[in-house]
KOLVOVO-12965 format. One record per residue (C-alpha): residue in three letters; x, y, z. Coordinates in steps of 0.25 Angstrom, whole numbers. Layout:
BEGIN
+-----+-------+-------+-------+
! res !    px !    py !    pz !
+-----+-------+-------+-------+
! ala !     X !     Y !     Z !
...
+-----+-------+-------+-------+
END
This chain:
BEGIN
+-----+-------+-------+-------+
! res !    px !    py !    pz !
+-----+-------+-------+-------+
! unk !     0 !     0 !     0 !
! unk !     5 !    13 !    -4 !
! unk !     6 !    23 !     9 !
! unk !     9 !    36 !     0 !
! unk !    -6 !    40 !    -5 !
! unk !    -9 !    37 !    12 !
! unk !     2 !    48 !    15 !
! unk !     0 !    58 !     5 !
! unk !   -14 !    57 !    10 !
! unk !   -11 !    58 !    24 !
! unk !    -1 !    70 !    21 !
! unk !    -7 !    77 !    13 !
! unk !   -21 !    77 !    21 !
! unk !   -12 !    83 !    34 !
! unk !    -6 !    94 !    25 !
! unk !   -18 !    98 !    20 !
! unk !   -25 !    97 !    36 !
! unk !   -13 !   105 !    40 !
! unk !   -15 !   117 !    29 !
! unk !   -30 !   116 !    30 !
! unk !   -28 !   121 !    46 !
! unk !   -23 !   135 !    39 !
! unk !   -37 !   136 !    34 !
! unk !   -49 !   142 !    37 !
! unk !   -56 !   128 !    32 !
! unk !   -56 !   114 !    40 !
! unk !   -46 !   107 !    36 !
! unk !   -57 !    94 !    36 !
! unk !   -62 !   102 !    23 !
! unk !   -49 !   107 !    17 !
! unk !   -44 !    90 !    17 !
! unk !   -56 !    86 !     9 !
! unk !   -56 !    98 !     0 !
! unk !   -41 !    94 !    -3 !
! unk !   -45 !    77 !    -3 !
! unk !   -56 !    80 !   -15 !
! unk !   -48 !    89 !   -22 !
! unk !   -36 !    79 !   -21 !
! unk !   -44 !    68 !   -25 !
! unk !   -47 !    71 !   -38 !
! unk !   -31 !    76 !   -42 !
! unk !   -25 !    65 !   -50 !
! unk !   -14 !    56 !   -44 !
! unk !   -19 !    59 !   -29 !
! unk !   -21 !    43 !   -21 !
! unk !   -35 !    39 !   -22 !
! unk !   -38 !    37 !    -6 !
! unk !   -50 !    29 !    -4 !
! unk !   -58 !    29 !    10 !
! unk !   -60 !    16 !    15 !
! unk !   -70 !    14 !    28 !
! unk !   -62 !     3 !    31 !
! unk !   -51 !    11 !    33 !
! unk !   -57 !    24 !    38 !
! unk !   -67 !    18 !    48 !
! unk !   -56 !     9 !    55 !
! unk !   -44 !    18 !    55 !
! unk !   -49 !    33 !    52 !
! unk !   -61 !    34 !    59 !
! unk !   -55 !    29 !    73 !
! unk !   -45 !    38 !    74 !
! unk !   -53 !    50 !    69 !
! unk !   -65 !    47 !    78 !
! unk !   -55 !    43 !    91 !
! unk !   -48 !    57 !    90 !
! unk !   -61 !    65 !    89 !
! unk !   -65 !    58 !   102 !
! unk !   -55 !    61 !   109 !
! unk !   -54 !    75 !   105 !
! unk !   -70 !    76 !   110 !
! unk !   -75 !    77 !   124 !
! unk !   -83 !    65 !   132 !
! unk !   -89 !    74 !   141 !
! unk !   -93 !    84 !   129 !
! unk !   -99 !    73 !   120 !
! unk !  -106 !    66 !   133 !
! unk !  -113 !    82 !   136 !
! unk !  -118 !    80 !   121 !
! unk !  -122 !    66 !   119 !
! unk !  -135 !    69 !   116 !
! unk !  -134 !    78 !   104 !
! unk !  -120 !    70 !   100 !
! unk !  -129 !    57 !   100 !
! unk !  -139 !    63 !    89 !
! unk !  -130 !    68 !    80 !
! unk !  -121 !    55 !    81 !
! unk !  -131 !    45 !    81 !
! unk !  -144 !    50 !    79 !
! unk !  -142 !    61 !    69 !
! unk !  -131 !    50 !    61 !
! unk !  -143 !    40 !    59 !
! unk !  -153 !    52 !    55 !
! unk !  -145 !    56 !    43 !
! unk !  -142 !    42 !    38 !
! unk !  -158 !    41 !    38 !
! unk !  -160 !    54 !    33 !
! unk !  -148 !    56 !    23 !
! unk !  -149 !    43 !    18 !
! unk !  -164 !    43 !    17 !
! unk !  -164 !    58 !     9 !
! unk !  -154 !    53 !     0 !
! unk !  -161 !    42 !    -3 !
! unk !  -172 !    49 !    -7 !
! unk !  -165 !    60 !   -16 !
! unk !  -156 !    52 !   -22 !
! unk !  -161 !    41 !   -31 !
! unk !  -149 !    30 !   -33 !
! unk !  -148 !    31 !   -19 !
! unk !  -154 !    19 !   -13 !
! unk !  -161 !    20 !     2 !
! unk !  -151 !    12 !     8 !
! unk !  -139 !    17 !     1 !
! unk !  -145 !    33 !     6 !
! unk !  -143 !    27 !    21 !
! unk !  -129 !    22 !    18 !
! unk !  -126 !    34 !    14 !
! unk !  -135 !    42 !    27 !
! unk !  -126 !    35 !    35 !
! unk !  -114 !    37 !    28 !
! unk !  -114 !    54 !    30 !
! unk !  -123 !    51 !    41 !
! unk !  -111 !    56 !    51 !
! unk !  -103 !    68 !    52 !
! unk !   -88 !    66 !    53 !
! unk !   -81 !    67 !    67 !
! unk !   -68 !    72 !    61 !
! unk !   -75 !    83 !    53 !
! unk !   -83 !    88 !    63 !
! unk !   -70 !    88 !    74 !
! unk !   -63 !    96 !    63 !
! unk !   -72 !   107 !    59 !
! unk !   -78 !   107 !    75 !
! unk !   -63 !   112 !    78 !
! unk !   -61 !   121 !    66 !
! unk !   -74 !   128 !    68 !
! unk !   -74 !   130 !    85 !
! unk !   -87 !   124 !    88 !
! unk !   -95 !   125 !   100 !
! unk !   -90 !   115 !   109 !
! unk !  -103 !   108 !   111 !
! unk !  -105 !   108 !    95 !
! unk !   -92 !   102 !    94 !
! unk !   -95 !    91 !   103 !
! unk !  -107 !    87 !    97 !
! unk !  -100 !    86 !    83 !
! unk !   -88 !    78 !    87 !
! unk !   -99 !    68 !    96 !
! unk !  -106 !    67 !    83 !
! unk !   -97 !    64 !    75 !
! unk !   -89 !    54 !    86 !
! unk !  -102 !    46 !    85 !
! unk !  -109 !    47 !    72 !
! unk !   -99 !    39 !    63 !
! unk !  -103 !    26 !    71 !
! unk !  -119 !    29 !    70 !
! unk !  -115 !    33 !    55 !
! unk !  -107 !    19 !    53 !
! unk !  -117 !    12 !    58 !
! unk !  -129 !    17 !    52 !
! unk !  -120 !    14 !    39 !
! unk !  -118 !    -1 !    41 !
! unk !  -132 !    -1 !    45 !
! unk !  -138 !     6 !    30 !
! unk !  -127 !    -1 !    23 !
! unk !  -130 !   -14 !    27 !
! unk !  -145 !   -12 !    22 !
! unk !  -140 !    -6 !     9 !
! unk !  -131 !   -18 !     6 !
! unk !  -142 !   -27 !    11 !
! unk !  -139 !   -35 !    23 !
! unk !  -153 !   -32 !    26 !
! unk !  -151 !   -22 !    38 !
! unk !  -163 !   -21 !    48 !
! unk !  -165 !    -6 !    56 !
! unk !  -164 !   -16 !    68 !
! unk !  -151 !   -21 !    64 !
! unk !  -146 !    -7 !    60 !
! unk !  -150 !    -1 !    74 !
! unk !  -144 !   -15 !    81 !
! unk !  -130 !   -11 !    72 !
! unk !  -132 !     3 !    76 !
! unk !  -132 !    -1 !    92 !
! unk !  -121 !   -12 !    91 !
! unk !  -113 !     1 !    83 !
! unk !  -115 !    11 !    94 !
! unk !  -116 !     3 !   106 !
! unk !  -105 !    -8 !   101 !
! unk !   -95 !     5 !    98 !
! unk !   -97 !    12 !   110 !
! unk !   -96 !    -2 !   120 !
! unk !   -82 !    -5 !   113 !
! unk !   -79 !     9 !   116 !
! unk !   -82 !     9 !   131 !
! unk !   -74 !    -4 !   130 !
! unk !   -61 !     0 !   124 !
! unk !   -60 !    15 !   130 !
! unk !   -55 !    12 !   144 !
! unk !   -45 !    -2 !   140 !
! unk !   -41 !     9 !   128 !
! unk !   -38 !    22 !   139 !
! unk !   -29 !    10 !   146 !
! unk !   -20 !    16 !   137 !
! unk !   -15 !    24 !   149 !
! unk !    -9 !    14 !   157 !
! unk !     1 !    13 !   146 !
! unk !    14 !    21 !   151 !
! unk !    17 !    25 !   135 !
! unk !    13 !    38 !   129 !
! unk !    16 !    29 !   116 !
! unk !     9 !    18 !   118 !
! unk !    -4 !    25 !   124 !
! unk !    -5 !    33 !   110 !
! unk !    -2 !    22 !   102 !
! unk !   -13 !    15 !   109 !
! unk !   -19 !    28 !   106 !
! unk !   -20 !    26 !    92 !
! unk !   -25 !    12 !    93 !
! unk !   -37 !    16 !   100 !
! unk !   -48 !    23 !    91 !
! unk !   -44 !     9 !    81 !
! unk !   -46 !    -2 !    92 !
! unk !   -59 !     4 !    95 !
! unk !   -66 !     6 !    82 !
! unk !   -60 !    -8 !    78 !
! unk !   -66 !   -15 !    93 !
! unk !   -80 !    -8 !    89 !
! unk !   -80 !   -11 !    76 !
! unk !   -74 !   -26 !    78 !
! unk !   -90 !   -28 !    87 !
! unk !   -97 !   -20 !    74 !
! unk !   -98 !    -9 !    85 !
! unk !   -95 !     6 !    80 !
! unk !   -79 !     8 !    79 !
! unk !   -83 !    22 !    80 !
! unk !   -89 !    24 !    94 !
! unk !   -78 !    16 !    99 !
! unk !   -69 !    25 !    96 !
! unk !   -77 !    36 !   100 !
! unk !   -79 !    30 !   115 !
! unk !   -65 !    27 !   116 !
! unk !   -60 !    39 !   111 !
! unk !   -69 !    48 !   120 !
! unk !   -65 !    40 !   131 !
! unk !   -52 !    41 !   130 !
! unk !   -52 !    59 !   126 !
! unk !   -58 !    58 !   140 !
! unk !   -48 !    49 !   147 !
! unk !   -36 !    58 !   140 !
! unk !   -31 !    62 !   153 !
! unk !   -29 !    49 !   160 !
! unk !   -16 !    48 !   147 !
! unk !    -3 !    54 !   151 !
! unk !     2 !    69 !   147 !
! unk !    11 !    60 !   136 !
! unk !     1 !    50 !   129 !
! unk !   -10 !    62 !   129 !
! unk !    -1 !    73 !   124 !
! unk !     4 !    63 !   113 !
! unk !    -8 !    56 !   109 !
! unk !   -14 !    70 !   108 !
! unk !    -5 !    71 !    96 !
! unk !    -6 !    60 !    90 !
! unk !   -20 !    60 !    88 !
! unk !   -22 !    74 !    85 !
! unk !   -12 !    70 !    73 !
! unk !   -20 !    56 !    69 !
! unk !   -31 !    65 !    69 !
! unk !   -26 !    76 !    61 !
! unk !   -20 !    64 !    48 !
! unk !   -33 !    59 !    49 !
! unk !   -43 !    69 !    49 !
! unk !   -34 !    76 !    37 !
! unk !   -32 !    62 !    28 !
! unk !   -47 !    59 !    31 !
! unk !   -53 !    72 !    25 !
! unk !   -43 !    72 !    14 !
! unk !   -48 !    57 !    11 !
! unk !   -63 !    63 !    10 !
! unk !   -60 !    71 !    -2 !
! unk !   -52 !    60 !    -8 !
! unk !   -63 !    53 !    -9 !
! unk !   -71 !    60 !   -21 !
! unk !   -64 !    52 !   -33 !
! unk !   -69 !    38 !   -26 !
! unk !   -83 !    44 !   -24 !
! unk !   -84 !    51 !   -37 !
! unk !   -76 !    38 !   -45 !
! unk !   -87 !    31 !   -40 !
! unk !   -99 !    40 !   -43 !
! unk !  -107 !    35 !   -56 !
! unk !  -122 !    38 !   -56 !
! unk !  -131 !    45 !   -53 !
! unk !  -116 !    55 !   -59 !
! unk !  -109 !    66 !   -51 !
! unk !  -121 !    76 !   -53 !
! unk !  -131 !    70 !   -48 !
! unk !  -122 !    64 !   -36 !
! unk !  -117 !    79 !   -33 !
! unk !  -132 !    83 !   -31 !
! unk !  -135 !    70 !   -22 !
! unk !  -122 !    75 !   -14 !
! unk !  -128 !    88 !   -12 !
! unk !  -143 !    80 !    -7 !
! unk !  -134 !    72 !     2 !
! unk !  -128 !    84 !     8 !
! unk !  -138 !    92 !     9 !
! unk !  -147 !    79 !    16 !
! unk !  -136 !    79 !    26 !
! unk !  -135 !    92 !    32 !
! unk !  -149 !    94 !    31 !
! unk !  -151 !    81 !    39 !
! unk !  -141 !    85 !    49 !
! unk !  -149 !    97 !    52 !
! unk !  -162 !    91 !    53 !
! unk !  -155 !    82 !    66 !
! unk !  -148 !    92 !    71 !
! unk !  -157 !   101 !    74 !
! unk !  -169 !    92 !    79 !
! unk !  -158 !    84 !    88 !
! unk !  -151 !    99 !    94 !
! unk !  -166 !   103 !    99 !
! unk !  -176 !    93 !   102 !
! unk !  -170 !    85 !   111 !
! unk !  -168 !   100 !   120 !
! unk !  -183 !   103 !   118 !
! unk !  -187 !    88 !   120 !
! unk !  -180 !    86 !   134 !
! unk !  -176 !    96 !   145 !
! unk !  -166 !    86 !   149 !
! unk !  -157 !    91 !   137 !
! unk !  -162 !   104 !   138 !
! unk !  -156 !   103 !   153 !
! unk !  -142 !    94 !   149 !
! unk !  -139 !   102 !   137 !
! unk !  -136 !   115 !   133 !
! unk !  -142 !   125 !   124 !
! unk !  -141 !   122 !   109 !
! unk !  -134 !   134 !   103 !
! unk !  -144 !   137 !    89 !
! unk !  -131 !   135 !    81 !
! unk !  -126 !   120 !    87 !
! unk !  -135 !   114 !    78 !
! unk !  -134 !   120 !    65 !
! unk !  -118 !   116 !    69 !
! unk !  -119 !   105 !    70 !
! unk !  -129 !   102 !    59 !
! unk !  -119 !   108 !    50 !
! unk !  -107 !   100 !    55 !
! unk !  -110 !    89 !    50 !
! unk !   -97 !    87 !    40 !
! unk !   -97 !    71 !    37 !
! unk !   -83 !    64 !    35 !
! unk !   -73 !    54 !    31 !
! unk !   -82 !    42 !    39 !
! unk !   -94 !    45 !    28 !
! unk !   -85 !    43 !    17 !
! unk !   -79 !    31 !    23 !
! unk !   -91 !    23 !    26 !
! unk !   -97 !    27 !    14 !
! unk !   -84 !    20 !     5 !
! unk !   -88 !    10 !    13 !
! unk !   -99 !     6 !     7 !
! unk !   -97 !    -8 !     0 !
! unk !  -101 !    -8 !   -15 !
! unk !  -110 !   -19 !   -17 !
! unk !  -122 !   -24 !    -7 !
! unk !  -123 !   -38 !    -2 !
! unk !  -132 !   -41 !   -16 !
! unk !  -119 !   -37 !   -25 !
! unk !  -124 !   -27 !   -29 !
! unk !  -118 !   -12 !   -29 !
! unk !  -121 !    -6 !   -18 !
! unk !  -131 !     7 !   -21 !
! unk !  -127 !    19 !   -24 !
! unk !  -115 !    18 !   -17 !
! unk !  -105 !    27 !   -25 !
! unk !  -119 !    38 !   -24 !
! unk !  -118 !    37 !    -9 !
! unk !  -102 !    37 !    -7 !
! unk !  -103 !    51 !   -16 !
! unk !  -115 !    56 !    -8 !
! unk !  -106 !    55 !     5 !
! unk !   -92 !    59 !     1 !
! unk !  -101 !    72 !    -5 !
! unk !  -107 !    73 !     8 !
! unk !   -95 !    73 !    16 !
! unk !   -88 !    81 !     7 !
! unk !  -101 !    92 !     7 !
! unk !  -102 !    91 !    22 !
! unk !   -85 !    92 !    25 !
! unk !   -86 !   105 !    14 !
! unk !   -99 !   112 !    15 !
! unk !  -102 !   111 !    31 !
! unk !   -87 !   111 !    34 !
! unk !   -84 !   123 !    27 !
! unk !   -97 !   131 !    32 !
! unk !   -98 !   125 !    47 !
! unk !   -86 !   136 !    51 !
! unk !   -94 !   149 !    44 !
! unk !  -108 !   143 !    51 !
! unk !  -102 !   142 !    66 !
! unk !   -99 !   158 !    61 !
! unk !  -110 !   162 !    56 !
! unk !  -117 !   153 !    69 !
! unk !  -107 !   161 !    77 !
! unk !  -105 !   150 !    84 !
! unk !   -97 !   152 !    99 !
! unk !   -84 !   142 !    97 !
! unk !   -78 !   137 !   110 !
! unk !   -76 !   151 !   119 !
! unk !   -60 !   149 !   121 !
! unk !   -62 !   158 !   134 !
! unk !   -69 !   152 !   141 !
! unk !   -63 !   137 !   137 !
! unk !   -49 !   143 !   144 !
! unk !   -56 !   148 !   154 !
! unk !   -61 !   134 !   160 !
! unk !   -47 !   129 !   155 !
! unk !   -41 !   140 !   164 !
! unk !   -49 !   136 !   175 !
! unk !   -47 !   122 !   173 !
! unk !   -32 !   124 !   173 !
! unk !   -34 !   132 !   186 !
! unk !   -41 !   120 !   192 !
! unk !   -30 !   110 !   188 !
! unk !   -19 !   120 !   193 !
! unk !   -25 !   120 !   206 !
! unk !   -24 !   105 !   209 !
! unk !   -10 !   104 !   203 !
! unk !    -6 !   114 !   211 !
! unk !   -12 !   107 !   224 !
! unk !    -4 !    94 !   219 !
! unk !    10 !   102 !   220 !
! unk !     7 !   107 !   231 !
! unk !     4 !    93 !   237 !
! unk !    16 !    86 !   231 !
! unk !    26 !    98 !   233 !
! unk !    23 !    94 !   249 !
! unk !    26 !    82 !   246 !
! unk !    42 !    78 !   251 !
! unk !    42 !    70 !   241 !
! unk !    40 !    80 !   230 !
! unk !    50 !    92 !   236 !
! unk !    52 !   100 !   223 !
! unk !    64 !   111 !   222 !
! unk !    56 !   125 !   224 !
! unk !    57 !   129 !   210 !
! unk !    52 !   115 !   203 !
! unk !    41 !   116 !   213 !
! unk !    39 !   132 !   207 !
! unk !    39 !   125 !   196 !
! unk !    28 !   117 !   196 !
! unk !    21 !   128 !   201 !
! unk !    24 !   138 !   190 !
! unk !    19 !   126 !   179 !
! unk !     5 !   125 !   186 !
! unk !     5 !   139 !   187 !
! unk !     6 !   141 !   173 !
! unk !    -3 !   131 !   169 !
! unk !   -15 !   136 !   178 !
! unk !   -11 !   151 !   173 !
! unk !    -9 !   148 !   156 !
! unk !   -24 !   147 !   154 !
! unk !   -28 !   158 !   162 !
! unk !   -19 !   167 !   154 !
! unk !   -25 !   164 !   141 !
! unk !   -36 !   170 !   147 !
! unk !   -30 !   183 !   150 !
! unk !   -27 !   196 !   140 !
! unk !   -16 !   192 !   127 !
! unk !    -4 !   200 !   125 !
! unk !    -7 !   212 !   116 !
! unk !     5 !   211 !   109 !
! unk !     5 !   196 !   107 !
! unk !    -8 !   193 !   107 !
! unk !    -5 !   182 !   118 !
! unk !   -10 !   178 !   133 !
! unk !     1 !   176 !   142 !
! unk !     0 !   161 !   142 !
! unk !     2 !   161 !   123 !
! unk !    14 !   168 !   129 !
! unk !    19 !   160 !   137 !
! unk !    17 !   148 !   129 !
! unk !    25 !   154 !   118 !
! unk !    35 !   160 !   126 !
! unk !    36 !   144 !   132 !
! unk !    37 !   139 !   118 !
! unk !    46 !   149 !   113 !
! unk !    57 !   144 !   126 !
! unk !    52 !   131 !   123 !
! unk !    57 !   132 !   109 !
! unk !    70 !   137 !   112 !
! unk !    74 !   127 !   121 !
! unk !    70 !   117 !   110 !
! unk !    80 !   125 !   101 !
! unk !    93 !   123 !   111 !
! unk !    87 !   108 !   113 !
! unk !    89 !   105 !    99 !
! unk !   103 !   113 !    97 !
! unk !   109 !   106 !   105 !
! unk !   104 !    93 !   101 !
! unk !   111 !    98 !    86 !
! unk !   123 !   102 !    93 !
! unk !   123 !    86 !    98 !
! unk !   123 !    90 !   114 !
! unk !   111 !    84 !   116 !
! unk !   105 !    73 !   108 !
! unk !    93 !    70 !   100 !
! unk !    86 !    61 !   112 !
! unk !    90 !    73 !   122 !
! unk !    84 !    84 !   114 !
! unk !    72 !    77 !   111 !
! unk !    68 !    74 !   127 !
! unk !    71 !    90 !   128 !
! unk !    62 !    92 !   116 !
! unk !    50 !    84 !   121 !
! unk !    51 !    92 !   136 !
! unk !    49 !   104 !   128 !
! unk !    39 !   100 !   120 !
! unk !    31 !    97 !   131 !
! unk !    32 !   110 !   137 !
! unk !    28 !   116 !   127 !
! unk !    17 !   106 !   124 !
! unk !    12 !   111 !   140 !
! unk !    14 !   126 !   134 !
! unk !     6 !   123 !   120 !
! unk !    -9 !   123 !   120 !
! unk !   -16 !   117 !   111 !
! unk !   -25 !   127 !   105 !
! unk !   -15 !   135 !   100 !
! unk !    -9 !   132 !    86 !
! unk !     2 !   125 !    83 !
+-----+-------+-------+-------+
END
């Protein structure tokens, strides 16, 4: 197997993510324009999508660092209106959709419109992660998105094998569908609660190395388990992944701070190559169109379009209101729905690589021999769709929550609970030094003692001073300056460290334990919301 056309891809979809962040556009959209334009230059690697490639080793990882990234507590606060958009609103529109397609388009037979209902059923986790982070969402919205789209590939999936079995007719009951359905959900979730605490065992290993490697493994071993029982890969890894995003701080400074890194940058090569393979999928979808020809096609894209978003709405808004006017127990539980959450969220429904991989998955013949209907029609209808709802609602979503002026996360007031919490932490480290310095045993030399004092000092003060007034000539508060001022020493110490490893008085082993202290002062110094 030739490995070049794989790392060209791979290469080329980072370069292009990594000039993408000097737009004003998502870099999701900017990969996709960039795939299709690419896919139709001569001599460019033809890069099929596979299901049995994406499911089993894309999907795991994207779905595992989403997860973590989200909040346990956050998504438990919204179950209600994560569990119909997830579940409930993912099994409306493959109804719907596939129903209304059926009906508009002639060639497309009923049972091949619900294959495809639930084939761009589902919105995409990565895309919804992406733009929720590009466009500074209300943290409520955000949550409810990322829930939504943690959760709706397995409802998806499984209303999938469910109207793909009755169109290759195996002669699927609406018993045995809902009886797959449960053994789906319930079966994913049960090997999840099983793996997630033998997985966070992890810990007891003593090795930053061997915890992240384990790391790695954990997003495959549970899709695999699930899937091994025909129970849904997907939740699996969801239930293991939030499990362990709330267990993070039970892993050591070294595992955490490394596998931080590693996964932001599995993350970033996948989500990159993934968005770049969607546009490379037009020559395969437009090879393999033939009747009723591109024309016509084109208009049935734009019915299918339209059906989705206009199906998303119609459960959106029903599904944000009722249950507040049908029960005072929401009313009580939950806060006010802001008039522009659900127009949001109706409108961030931009589906992904998932749809396009399930729908390639489609076999070409039914258990008859026969070809399977319409089957080209419906993987053009859904790469359209994904492509329409990546371009049109990607591109708009920013200039709505603008128009909506839309209140994004209030930065003030988040560092203000920081500072407070940092107050609060201080407090107790400072009554533990106090304790230990008594202590005979742990008799410090006055200045290491001040010392101590001095580090927990600045930490309790560094937030509170981003709170206060900036330099007027720098534009800085005191704690940007002090950070530079940190790295700028930093950095001149890192100078001397590697002239003398050059002028062969200390050696490369040396210089690189002095390297690796530094870097992790100035990793304490770094904040993470600055840029790099």
């Amino acid at each position: 197997m030739d490995a070049l056309p794989l790392v060209a891809l791979v290469a080329a979809s980072a370069a292009v993510a990594g000039a993408a962040r000097r737009t004003p556009v998502p870099a999701p959209l900017v990969l996709v324009a960039v795939g299709l334009v690419a896919g139709l230059v001569p001599g460019v690697p033809t890069y099929h999508l596979d299901a049995h490639i994406v499911l089993p080793l894309l999907l795991p990882p994207l779905l595992h660092t989403a997860a973590l990234d989200s909040s346990y507590l956050d998504l438990r606060a919204n179950i209600r209106p994560v569990a119909l958009l997830s579940v409930g609103y993912t099994l409306f529109a493959t109804v719907a959709v596939g129903w209304l397609a059926h009906l508009a388009i002639p060639e497309l037979p009923l049972t091949a419109a619900l294959v495809l209902g639930a084939v761009i059923a589902p919105p995409d986790a990565v895309t919804a992660a992406a733009i929720a982070r590009r466009v500074g969402l209300p943290a409520r919205v955000t949550t409810i998105l990322q829930g939504e789209s943690l959760v709706n590939d397995a409802t998806a999936i499984t209303a999938f094998r469910v109207a793909l079995a009755a169109a290759v007719g195996e002669g699927m009951t609406w018993a045995a569908g809902i009886a797959e359905f449960l053994l789906a959900a319930v079966g994913g979730v049960g090997v999840g609660l099983l793996l997630m605490v033998p997985l966070h065992w992890r810990t007891h290993l003593k090795e930053a190395l061997l915890q992240n490697t384990l790391s790695l493994l954990i997003p495959f071993v549970a899709y695999a388990a699930a899937e091994r029982v025909h129970a849904s890969g997907v939740l699996a890894v969801v239930v293991v992944a939030l499990y362990l995003g709330h267990r993070s701080w039970q892993v050591d400074f070294a595992t955490r701070l490394q596998e931080a890194a590693v996964w932001k940058m599995v993350a970033f090569i996948l989500e990159s190559t993934v968005f770049a393979l969607i546009g490379l999928q037009l020559p395969f979808v437009l090879k393999g169109l033939e009747a009723p020809g591109t024309a016509r096609a084109l208009g049935y894209a734009a019915i299918v379009f339209v059906t989705v978003v206009v199906i998303r709405f119609v459960w959106v808004y029903p599904a944000t209101y009722l249950p507040r006017r049908l029960s005072r127990r929401v009313r009580e539980r939950e806060p006010d729905t802001d008039r522009t959450a659900p127009l949001i969220v109706g409108w961030a429904g931009m589906r992904g690589v998932v749809s396009l991989a399930v729908a390639f998955s489609i076999p070409l013949v039914t258990h008859d021999g026969d070809p399977f209907p319409a089957r080209n029609l419906v993987l053009f209808l859904t790469f359209t769709t994904v492509i329409a709802t990546l371009v049109i609602q990607g591109l708009t979503l920013p200039a709505l929550v603008r128009v909506l002026k839309v209140p994004g996360p209030d930065r003030r007031a988040e560092t203000l609970v920081e500072a407070q919490a940092q107050s609060e932490a201080s407090q107790a480290a400072e009554a533990r030094l106090d304790a230990l310095l008594a202590a005979p045993h742990n008799t410090l030399p006055p200045p290491l003692a001040e010392r101590l004092r001095t580090v927990l000092e600045r930490r309790r003060n560094a937030v509170w001073e981003r709170l206060g007034p900036a330099d007027p000539v720098t534009g800085e508060s005191a704690d940007d300056t002090y950070r530079r001022l940190s790295r700028e020493m930093i950095e001149a110490e890192r100078e001397v460290f590697v002239r003398l490893r050059d002028e062969r008085r200390i050696d490369d082993e040396m210089m690189r334990t002095l390297l690796r202290r530094l870097d992790l002062e100035e990793a304490a110094a770094y904040r993470e919301t600055d840029g790099p």
